[in-house]
Every structure is written in C-alpha cells, then in structure tokens.
N, C-alpha and C positions, 0 to 999 in steps of 0.2 A: 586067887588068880582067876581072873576071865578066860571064858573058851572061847575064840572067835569062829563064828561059823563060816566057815568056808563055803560057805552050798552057793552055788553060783546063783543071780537071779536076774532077771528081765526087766527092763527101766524103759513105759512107752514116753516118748516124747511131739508132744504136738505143736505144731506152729502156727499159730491164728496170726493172720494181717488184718492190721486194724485197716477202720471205715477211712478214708480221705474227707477230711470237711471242706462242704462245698462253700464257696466263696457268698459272702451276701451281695443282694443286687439293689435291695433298698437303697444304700447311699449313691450309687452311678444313678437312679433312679429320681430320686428328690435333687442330685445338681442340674440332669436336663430339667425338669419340670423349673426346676428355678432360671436356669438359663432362658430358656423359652419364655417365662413370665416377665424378664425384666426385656428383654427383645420386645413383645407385645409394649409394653409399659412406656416404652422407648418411643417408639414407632406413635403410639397415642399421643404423647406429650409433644412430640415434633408436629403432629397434625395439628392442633387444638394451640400452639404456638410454633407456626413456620416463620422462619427469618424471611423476612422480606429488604429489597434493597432501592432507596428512593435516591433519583437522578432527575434532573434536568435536561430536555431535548432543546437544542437548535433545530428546529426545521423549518422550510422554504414555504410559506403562506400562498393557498392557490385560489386567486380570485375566482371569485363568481360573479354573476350578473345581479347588478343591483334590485332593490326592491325598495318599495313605498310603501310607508304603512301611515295609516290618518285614523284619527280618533278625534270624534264633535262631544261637547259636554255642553250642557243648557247651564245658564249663570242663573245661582239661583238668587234671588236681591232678597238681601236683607236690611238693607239701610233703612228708616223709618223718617218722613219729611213730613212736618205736622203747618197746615194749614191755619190762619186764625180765621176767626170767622168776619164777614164783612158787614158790613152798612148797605141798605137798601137804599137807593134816591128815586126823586120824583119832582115834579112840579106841580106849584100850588097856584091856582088861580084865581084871583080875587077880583069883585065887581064893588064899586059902589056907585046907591043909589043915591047915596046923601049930595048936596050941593055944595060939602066941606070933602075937601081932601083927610085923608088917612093915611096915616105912618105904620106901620107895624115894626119892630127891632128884630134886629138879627136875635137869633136862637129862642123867637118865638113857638110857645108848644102848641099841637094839636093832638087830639087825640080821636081815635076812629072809633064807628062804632063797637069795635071789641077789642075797646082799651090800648091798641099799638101806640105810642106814643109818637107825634111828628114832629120833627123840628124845623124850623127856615133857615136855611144857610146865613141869609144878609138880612139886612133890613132893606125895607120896599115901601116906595112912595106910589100911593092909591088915589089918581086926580080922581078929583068930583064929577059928580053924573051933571048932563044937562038935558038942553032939549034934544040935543041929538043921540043923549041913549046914556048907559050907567058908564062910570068911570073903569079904567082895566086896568090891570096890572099882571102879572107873573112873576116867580119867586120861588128860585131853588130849593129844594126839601129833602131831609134823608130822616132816615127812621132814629128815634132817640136811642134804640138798643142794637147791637150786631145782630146778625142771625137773618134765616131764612122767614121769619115769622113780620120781616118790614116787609116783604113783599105782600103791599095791601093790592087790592083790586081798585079798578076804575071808580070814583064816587064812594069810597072809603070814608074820606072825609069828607061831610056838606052840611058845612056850619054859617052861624048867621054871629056876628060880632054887632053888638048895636043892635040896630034897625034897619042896616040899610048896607052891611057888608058881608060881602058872602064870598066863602072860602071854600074852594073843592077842589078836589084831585080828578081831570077828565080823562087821564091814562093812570094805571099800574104802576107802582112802584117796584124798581125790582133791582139786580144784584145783589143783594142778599142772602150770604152762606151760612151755615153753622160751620163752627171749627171741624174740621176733619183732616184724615190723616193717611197719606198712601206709601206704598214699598217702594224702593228706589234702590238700584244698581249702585254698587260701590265700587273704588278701586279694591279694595278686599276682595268682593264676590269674584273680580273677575280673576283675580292672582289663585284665588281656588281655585275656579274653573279650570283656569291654564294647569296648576298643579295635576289637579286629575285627569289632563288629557294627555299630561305628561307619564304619569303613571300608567294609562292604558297602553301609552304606544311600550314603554319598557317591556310590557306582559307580551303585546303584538309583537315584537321585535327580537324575540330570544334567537339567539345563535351566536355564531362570532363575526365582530365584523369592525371595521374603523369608524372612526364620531362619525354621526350621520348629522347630513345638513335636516336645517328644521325651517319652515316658514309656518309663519300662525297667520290669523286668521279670525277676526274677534268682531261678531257685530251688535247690536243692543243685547240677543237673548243669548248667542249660543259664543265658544272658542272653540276653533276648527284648527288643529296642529297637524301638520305633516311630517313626517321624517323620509328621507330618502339614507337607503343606508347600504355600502360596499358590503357585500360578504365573502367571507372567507371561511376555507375550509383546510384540512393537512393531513395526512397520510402517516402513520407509523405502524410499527407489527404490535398482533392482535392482543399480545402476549402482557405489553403494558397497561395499566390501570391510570389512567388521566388524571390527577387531583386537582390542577386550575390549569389553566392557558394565559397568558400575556403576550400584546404585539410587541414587536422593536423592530420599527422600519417593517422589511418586505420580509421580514421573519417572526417566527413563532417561537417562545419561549415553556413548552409544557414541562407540567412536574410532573412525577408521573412515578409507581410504584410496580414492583416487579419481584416474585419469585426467581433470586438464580437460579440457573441448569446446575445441576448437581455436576461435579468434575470429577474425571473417569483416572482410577491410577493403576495403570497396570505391569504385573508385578511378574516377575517367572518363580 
C-alpha cells in the first residue's frame, strides 16, 4: 500500500499576456504606389493622345477693301528663224570700140580679180562704136554664189573680150548675206511668261478672298498681269483650330478642330 502525504503545499501561478501582432503596412503600401502609378500613367496617355472633336462653321464673311496685285515677267524667245543667205547684184557696163555690134547671152560669166564669180542676168546687145565715140550698153549682174563675199567693190571686174570690148563694174555689188540665224518670240514663250506671272500674283495674293478680276497686258518683251481681288476676313473663338476655309455666297464654310471642355458631374 502507498502512503499519501498529506503535507499541504504551495502551487505559484503566473500569467504572461502574449505580444499583440502588429498589422503589416507593406501591402496598403504597394496598392497606393500602384494606384498613384496608374493615375500618373492615365493622365500621360490622355496628354500624348487627347480626343479632339472636328466640325464645320457657318460664319458670316466680313468684307474688306479690295486690293491690286501686278506681276511683269520678260518673255524669254526661244523660237529659232534661220535666214538663207542671198545673192549680191550689180551692173555690168560694156563699151565697144569695134565697128561690129556684140551680143553677149544671158548667164554670161565674169570673174573678178579674186576669183568671185559674175553672172549677167539677160543677154545684151552692144551697138558698134563710131565716129561719135565707143558703142554702150548695161547689163544686170549678181554674183554666181550666195553670200556676203558678191559684194565685190567698184572696178572689180575690168576685162577686155576681144580687142575692142570692155566690161566693168563702176559701182559695188551688194546685198549679199551669209545664212544666218536670229531668236524670235513664240506663242509658247509668251503662254510661259503669262504662266509665271500668274504664279507670282498667287504667292502676292495669299489670303481669303472671292475670283479676282485679271487684265494682262503683253507687249513684244515683257506680260504684265493684274489682279484686283475682294478680300475677306471672319471671326470665331480662339479656342478653334482652322484646317481649310470655303466661300458659299456671303458666307464662310470653315473646318476647324477643337479639344471639348471637359463636363462637370456633380454628385452629393
């Protein structure tokens, strides 16, 4: 058998209260940081692509006082008009001394002293010389080649046929050209000129305004165009961005682009 001891004894008891775990702050932490990042992100992407809203104005066209603008352009020619070259003429003078008449034929030659070739247009009848002096005659002549080189001088030719016929030239031969070739004005040159004087006045004339009347003005070198031309001006808020403008009648047709106002919703 056991003995149980009776003996009274003393039992301490302690009560420890645990720590409280404090809540973490990381995660409230990282959702504003992310809130806030996509707010930013938001905000950038609306800048960098704003809606924009494009319309059409009717507005009332408000005359101004007209204005003239002129632009001269020189025509510059390019056409090319080719000359041929001509034949020199002259007259040939024959004497004779003989007591027989002389014939010479048409397209008789002479030649000068430095080779020019002469020719006689006709043939020519040479009465005989007597006691009252040598026979005479005269006789068309142009030089056998074109060109400026028939123009022989006075006494070019002074030849003796026979014994008793004598042939000379007592003036110049002359009209005689070489081919040559000068610029000349076209209808082309002058349709350019006009072009570009049309082009100038466009660059002079920038604004808005109804068809302007035009007078030209075209003499051998230069085209001288005028415009006279209505202008027109129109008024809308500053806020719009213009992309074209079109008249209709006494009104203005503008396209024009526009950021809306943002609209206010308010809430209790």
């Amino acid at each position: 058998m056991y003995q149980v001891d009776d003996t009274p004894k003393t039992i301490h008891l302690y009560v420890v209260r645990e720590e409280e775990k404090q809540p973490s702050v990381m995660l409230p932490m990282l959702a504003a940081l992310f809130c806030i990042g996509a707010i930013i992100g938001v905000t950038y992407y609306s800048a960098l692509h704003p809606v924009y809203t494009h319309k059409t104005l009717t507005v009332p066209a408000i005359v101004l006082p007209p204005q003239e603008f002129i632009a001269s352009v020189p025509v510059i020619p390019t056409g090319v008009k080719t000359y041929p070259a001509t034949y020199a003429h002259g007259v040939l003078t024959i004497t004779n001394g003989s007591i027989i008449s002389q014939t010479l034929p048409a397209s008789f030659k002479f030649l000068t002293n430095r080779g020019v070739e002469i020719v006689t247009d006709s043939s020519v009848f040479v009465p005989p010389g007597d006691a009252s002096g040598y026979g005479y005659a005269a006789v068309n002549a142009h030089a056998g080649n074109p060109g400026k080189n028939g123009n022989i001088s006075a006494l070019a030719i002074n030849q003796v046929i026979g014994s008793s016929v004598y042939i000379r030239n007592l003036s110049a031969f002359s009209g005689g050209k070489d081919i040559y070739s000068v610029t000349v004005i076209t209808a082309q040159d002058r349709s350019v000129a006009t072009a570009k004087a049309r082009d100038a006045l466009l660059t002079l004339s920038i604004g808005l305004h109804y068809p302007c009347s035009e007078a030209v003005s075209v003499s051998k070198v230069v085209v001288s165009i005028s415009w006279r031309c209505q202008m027109l001006t129109y008024h809308i808020p500053a806020f719009y961005h213009v992309t074209g403008v079109r008249i209709s009648g006494k009104n203005l047709l503008i396209s024009v682009w526009f950021a809306p106002r943002p609209i206010r919703y308010w809430a209790k």
